[in-house]
N, C-alpha and C positions, 0 to 999 in steps of 0.2 A: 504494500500500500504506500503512495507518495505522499508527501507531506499535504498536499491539498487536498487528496481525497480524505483522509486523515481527520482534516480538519473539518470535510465538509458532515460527514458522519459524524462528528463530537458536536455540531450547529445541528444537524436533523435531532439529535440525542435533549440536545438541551429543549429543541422547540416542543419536541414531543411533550416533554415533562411539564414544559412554562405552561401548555396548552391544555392539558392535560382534562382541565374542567370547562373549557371555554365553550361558549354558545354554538349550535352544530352549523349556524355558517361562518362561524372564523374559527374554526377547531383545526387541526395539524391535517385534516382531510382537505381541508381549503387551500393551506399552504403546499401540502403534496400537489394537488391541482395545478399551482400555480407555478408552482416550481417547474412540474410536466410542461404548462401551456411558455415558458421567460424559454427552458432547452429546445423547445419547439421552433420557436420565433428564432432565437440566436444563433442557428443552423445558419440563417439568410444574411448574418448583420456580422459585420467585422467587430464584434465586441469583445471587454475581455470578461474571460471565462469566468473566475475564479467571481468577480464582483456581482455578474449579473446573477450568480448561485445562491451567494452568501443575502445579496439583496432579497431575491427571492425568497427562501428561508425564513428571514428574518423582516420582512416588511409588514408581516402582524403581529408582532410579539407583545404587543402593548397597543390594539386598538383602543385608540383613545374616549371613542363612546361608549366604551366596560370600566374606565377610568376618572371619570365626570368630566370631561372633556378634556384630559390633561395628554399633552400633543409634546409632551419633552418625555415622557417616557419610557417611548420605546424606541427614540436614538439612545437613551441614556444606557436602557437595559443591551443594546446589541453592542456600544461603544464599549462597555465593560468586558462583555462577552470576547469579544476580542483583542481587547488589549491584551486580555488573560491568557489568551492564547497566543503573542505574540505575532499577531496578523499586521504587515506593515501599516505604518500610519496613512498611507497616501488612500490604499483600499478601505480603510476604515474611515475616513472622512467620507468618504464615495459612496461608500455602501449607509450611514449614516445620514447622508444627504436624499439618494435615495426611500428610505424610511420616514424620514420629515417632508418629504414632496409627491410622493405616491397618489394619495389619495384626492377622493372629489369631493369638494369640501361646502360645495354649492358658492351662492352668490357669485358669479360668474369672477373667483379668484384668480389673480395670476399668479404665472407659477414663477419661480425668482429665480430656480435653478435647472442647468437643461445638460443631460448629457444623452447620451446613444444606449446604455446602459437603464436608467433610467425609465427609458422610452421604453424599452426592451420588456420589464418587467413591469411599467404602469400598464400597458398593453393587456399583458400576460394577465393581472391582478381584475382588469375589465372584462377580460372574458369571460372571469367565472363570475361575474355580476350579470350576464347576459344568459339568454339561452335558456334548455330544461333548466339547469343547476342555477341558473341567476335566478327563476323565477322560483324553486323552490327555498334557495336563501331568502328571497325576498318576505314570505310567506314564513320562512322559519325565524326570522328577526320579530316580523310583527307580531308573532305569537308568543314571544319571549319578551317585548313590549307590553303585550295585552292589547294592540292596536285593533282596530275595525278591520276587518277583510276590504271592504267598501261601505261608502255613506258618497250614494249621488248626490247631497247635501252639501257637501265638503268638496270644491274644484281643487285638484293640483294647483299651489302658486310654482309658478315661475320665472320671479322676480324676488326670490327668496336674498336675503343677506346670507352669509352665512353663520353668524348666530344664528336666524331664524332656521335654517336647515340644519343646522344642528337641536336645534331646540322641538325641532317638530315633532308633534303628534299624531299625524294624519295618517287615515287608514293606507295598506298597504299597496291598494289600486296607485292612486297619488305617486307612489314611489317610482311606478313605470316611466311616469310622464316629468318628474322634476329632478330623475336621473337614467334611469335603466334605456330609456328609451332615446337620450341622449349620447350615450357612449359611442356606436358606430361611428358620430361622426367627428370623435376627438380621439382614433387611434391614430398611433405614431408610424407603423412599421408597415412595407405591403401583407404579409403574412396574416399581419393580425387584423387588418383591413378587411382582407377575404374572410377567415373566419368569423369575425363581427357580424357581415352581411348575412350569414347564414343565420347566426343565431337571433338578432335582429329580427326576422323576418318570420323566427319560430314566436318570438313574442308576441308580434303586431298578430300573426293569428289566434293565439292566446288568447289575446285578448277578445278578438271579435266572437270565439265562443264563450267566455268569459259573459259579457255582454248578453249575449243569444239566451244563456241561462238562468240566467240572472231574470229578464225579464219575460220568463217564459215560453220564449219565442222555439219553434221547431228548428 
């Protein structure tokens, strides 16, 4: 075994265990997914390996909305992670950077930091928010919420700040339209472009029997 594979096994080792009680759509089954979907992508993209890996791994180790919205603690937890294991500083800024800019945070945020890597794994991290598995996360958060399934009462905003998107309550429908339904068209990569489309398109039907059933319609 070479030292990176090494390493990369003592990161699956730790995520497994940090994760171990986590909600079933950010549990070490999400990040396996995602890990799959960052090796998938970076087959096409001149990236380096070792960071898009370690990124991957370790880009939910501390979701911040299991932490009352605290967004320093899971650079904090993977920066220790790997000091400890003596992973140079340049990939630990990198992959730290990555972790702090990943995520869709609403209110139409900019993001401050851009690399190839990054892209690589925001990608990777969107795909499983889309699609069968996006739509049954979806549905497994709001039920871990207590949220509504739907209330046609209640429109998607989408002019949200992002306190307000974080702070939202709305039933889980809403979620399609004030992000899931969004993602196709802010991937980075061609790879993950073409899978988007796919999955995308599994939702938009989704929905329309969603709809269909809902209001009793054949």
């Amino acid at each position: 075994m070479t030292l990176e594979e090494d390493l990369i096994a003592k990161t699956i080792a730790f995520v497994k265990a940090t994760l171990s009680n986590a909600e079933g759509g950010h549990d070490w089954f999400h990040i396996e997914r995602v890990y799959k979907n960052t090796l998938l992508i970076a087959q096409h993209e001149n990236a380096d390996h070792l960071t898009v890996t370690l990124g991957a791994l370790l880009h939910d180790i501390a979701d911040s909305k299991f932490y009352n919205g605290d967004e320093t603690l899971g650079p904090k937890l993977a920066y220790d992670f790997l000091s400890k294991h003596n992973v140079a500083p340049e990939t630990i800024a990198h992959v730290v950077n990555i972790i702090t800019h990943i995520s869709f945070k609403g209110g139409n945020e900019s993001q401050t930091f851009k690399s190839l890597e990054l892209d690589i794994v925001q990608d990777a991290d969107r795909l499983d928010a889309i699609g069968a598995i996006g739509i049954a996360r979806c549905f497994n958060y709001g039920g871990f919420k207590n949220r509504a399934l739907y209330n046609p009462e209640i429109t998607p905003n989408l002019n949200m700040s992002k306190a307000e998107y974080k702070a939202s309550t709305a039933p889980s429908i809403n979620h399609f339209y004030e992000k899931l339904l969004l993602l196709k068209d802010r991937m980075h990569t061609q790879t993950g472009k073409a899978i988007a489309e796919q999955r995308h398109a599994f939702m938009v039907l989704y929905l329309e029997h969603f709809y269909k059933e809902w209001n009793g319609e054949a």
